[in-house]
VMD Tcl script that builds the backbone (N, CA, C; Angstrom):
set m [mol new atoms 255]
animate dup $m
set s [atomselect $m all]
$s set {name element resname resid chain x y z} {
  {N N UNK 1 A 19.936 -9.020 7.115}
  {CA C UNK 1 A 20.182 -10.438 6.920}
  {C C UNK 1 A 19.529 -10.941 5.641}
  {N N UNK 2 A 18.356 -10.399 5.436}
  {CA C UNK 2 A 17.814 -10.701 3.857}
  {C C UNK 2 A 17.973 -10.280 2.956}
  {N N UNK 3 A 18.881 -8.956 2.759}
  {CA C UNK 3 A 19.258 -8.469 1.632}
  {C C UNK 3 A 20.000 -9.225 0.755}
  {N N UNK 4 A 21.025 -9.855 1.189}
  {CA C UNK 4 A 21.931 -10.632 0.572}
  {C C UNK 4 A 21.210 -11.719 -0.396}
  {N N UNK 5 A 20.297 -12.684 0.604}
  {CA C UNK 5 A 19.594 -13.305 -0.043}
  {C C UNK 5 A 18.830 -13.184 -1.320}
  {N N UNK 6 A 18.080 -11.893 -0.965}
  {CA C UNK 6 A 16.720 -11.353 -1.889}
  {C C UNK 6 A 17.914 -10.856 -3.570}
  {N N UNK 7 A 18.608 -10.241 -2.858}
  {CA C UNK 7 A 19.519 -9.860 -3.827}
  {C C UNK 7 A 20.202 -11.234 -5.159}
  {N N UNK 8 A 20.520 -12.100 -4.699}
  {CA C UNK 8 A 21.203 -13.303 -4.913}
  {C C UNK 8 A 19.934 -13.862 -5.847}
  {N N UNK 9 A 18.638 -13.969 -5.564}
  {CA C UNK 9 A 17.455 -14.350 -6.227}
  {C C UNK 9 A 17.243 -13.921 -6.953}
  {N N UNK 10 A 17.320 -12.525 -7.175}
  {CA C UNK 10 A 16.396 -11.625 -7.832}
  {C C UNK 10 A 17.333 -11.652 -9.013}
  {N N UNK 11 A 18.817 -12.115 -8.912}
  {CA C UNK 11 A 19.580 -12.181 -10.107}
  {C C UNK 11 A 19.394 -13.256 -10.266}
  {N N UNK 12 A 19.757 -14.106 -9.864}
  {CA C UNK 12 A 19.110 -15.530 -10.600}
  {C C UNK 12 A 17.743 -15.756 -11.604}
  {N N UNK 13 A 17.049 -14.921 -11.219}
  {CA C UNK 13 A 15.766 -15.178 -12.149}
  {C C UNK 13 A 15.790 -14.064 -12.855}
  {N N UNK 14 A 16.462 -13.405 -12.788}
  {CA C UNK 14 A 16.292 -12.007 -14.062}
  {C C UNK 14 A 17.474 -12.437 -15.401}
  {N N UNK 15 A 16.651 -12.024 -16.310}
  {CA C UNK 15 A 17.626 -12.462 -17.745}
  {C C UNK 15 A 18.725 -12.159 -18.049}
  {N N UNK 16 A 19.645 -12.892 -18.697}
  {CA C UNK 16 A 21.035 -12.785 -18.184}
  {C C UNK 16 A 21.114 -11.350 -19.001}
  {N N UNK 17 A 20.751 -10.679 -19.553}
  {CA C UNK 17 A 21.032 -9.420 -20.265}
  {C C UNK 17 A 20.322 -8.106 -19.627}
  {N N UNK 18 A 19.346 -8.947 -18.094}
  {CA C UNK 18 A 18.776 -7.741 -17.676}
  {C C UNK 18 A 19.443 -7.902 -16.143}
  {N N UNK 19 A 20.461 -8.411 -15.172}
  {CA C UNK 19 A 21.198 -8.387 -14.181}
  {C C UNK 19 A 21.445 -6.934 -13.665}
  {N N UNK 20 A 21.930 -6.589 -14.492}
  {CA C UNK 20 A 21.759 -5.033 -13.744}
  {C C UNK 20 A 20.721 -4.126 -13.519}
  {N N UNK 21 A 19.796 -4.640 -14.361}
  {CA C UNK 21 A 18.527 -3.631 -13.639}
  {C C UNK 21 A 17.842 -4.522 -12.566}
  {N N UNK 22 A 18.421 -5.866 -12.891}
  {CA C UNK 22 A 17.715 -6.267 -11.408}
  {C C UNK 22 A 18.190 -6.081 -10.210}
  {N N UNK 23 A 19.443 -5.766 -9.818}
  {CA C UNK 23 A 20.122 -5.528 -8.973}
  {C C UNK 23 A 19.965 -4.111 -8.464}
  {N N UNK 24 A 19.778 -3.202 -9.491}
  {CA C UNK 24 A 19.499 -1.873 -9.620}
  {C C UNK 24 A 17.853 -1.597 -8.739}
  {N N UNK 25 A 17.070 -2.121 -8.863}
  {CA C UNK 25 A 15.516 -2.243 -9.172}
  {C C UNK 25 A 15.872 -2.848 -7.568}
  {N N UNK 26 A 16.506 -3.738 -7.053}
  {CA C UNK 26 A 16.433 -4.550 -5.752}
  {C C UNK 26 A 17.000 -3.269 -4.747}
  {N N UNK 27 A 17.908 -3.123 -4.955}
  {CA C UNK 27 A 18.910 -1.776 -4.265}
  {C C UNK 27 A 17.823 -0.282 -3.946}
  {N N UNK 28 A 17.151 0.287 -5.081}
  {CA C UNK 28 A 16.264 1.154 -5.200}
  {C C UNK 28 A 15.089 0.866 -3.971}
  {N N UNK 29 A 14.190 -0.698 -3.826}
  {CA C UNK 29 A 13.503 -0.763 -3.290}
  {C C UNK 29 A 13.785 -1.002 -1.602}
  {N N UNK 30 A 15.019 -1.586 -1.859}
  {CA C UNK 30 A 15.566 -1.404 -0.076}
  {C C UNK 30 A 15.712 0.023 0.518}
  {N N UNK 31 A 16.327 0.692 -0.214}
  {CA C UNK 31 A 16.761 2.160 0.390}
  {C C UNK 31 A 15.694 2.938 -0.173}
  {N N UNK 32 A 14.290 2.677 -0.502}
  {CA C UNK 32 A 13.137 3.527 -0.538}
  {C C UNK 32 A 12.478 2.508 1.199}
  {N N UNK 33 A 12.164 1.749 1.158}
  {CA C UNK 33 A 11.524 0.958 2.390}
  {C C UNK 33 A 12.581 1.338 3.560}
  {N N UNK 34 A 14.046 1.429 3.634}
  {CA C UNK 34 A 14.477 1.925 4.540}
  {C C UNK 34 A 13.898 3.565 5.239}
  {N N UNK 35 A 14.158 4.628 4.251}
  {CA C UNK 35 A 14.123 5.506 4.262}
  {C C UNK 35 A 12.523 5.884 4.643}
  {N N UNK 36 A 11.751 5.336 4.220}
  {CA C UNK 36 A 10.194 5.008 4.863}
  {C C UNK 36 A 9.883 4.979 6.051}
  {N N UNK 37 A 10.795 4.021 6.577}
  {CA C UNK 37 A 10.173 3.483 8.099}
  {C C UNK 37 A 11.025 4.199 8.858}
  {N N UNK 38 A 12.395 5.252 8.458}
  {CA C UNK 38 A 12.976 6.282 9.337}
  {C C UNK 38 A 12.314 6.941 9.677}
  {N N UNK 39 A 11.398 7.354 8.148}
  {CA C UNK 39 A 10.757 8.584 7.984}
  {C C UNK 39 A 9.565 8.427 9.188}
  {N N UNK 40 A 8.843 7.470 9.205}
  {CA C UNK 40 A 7.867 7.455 10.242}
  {C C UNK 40 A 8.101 7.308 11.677}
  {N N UNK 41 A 9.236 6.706 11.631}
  {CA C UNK 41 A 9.663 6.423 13.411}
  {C C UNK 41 A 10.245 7.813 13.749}
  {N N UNK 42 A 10.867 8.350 12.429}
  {CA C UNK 42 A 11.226 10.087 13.063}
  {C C UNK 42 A 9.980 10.563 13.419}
  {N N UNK 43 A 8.925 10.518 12.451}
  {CA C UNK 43 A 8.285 11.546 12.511}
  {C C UNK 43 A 7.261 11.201 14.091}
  {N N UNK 44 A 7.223 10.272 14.467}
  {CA C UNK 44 A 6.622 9.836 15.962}
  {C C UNK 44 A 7.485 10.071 16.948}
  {N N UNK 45 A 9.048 10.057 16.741}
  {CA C UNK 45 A 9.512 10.405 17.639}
  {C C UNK 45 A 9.681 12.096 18.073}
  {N N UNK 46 A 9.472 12.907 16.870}
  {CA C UNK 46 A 9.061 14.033 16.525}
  {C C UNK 46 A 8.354 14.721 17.808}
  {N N UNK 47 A 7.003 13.980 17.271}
  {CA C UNK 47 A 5.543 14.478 18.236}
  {C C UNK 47 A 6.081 13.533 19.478}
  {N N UNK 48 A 6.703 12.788 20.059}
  {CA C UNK 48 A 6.741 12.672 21.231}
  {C C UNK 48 A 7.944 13.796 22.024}
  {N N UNK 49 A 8.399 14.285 21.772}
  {CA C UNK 49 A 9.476 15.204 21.921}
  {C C UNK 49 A 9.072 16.301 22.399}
  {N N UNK 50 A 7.827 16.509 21.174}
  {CA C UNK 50 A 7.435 18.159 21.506}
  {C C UNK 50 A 6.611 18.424 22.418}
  {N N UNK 51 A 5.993 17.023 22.178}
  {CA C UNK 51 A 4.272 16.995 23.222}
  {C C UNK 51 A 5.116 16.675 25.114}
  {N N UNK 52 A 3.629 16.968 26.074}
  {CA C UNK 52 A 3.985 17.207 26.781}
  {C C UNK 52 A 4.442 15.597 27.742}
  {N N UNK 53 A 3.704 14.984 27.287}
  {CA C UNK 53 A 3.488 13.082 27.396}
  {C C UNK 53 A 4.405 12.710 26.453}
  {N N UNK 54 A 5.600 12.699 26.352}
  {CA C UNK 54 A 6.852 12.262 25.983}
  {C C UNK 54 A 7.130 10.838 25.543}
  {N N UNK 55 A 6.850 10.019 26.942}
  {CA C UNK 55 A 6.799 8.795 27.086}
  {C C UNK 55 A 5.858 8.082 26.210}
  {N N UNK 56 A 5.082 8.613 26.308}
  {CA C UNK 56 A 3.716 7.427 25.787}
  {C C UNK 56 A 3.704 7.491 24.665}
  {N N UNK 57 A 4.636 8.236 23.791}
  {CA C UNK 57 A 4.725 7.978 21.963}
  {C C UNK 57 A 6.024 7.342 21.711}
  {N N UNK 58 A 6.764 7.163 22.731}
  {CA C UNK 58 A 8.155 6.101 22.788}
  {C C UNK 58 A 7.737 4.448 21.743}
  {N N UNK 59 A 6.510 4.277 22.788}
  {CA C UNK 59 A 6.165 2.797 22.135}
  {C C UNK 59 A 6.049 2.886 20.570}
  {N N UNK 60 A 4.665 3.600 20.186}
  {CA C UNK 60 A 4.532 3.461 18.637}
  {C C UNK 60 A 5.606 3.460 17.455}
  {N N UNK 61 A 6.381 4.852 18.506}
  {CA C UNK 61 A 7.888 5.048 16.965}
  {C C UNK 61 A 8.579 3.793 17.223}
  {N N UNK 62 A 8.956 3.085 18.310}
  {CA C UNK 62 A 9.880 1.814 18.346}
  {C C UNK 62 A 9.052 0.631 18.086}
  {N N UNK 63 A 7.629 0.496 18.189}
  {CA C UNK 63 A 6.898 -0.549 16.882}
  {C C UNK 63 A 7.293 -0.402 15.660}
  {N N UNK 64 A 7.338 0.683 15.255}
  {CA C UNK 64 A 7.718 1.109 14.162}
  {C C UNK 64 A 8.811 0.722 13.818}
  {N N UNK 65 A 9.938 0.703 14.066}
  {CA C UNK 65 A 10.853 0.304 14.000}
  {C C UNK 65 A 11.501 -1.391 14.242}
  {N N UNK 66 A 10.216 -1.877 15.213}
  {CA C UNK 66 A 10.179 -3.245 15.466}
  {C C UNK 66 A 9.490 -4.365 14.742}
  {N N UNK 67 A 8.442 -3.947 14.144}
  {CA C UNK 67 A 7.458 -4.776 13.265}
  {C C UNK 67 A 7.921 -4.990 12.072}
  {N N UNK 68 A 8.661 -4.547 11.482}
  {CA C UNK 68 A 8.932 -5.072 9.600}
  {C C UNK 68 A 10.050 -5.880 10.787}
  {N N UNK 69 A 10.989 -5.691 11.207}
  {CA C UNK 69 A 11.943 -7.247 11.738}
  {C C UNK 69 A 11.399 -7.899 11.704}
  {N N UNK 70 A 10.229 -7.982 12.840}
  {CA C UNK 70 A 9.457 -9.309 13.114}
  {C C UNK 70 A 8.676 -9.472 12.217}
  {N N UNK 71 A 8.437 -8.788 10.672}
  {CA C UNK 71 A 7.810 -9.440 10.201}
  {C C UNK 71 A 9.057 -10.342 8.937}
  {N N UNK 72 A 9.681 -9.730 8.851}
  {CA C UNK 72 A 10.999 -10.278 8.425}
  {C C UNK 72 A 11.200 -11.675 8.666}
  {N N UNK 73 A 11.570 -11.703 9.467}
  {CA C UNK 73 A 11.769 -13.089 10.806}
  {C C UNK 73 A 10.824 -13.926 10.418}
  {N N UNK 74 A 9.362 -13.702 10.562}
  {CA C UNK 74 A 8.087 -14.705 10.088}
  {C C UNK 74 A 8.733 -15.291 8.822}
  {N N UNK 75 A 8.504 -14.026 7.992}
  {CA C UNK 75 A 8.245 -14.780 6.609}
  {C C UNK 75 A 9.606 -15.203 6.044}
  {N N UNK 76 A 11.045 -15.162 6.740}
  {CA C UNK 76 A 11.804 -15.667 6.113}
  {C C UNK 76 A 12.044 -17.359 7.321}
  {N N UNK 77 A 11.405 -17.559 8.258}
  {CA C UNK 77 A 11.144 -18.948 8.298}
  {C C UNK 77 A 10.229 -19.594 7.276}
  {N N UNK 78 A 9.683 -19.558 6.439}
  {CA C UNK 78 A 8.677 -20.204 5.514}
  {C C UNK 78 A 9.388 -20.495 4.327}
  {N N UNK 79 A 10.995 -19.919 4.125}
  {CA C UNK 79 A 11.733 -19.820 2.981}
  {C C UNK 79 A 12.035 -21.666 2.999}
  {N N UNK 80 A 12.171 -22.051 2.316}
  {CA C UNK 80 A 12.632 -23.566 1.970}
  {C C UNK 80 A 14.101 -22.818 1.211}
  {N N UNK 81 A 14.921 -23.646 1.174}
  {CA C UNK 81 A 16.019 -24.385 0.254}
  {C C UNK 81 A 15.745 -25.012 -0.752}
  {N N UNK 82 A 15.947 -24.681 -2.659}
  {CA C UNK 82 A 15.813 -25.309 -3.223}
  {C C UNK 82 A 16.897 -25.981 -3.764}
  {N N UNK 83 A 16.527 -27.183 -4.043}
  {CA C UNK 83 A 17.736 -28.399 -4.799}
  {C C UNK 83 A 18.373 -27.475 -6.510}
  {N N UNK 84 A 19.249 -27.197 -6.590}
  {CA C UNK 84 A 19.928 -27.072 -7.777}
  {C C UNK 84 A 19.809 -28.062 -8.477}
  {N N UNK 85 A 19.385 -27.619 -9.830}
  {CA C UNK 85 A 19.093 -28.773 -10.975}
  {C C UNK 85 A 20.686 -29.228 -11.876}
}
mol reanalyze $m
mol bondsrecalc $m
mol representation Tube
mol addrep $m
């Protein structure tokens, strides 16, 4: 839901001759932070798999997977609307 947004900004304030690396530079940092938090919720779901207590590493990998939303969610209520000049 915030990509669109963040995306839409990040060209707006980048110089009209540098748009594509900002878009470039925005794209890069989503699908590195995606690929991050796979990487860790795999790797917990990993060790809960192998180990013999299965269950009880369920929670952490799906925090994992639950906490950047909710932190998402926080900080994009604090976003205001600005007036176009």
């Amino acid at each position: 839901m915030t990509a669109p947004t963040l995306t839409v900004l990040s060209l707006a304030h980048a110089p009209s001759g540098r748009t594509g690396y900002a878009g470039s530079a925005m794209q890069t940092s989503q699908n590195l932070g995606q690929i991050g938090i796979l990487a860790l919720a795999s790797a917990l779901l990993g060790t809960a798999v192998s180990s013999a207590a299965s269950t009880e590493r369920f929670g952490p990998a799906l925090g994992v997977l639950v906490v950047p939303s909710l932190l998402i969610v926080t900080f994009a209520a604090r976003a205001r609307p600005t007036r176009a000049s």
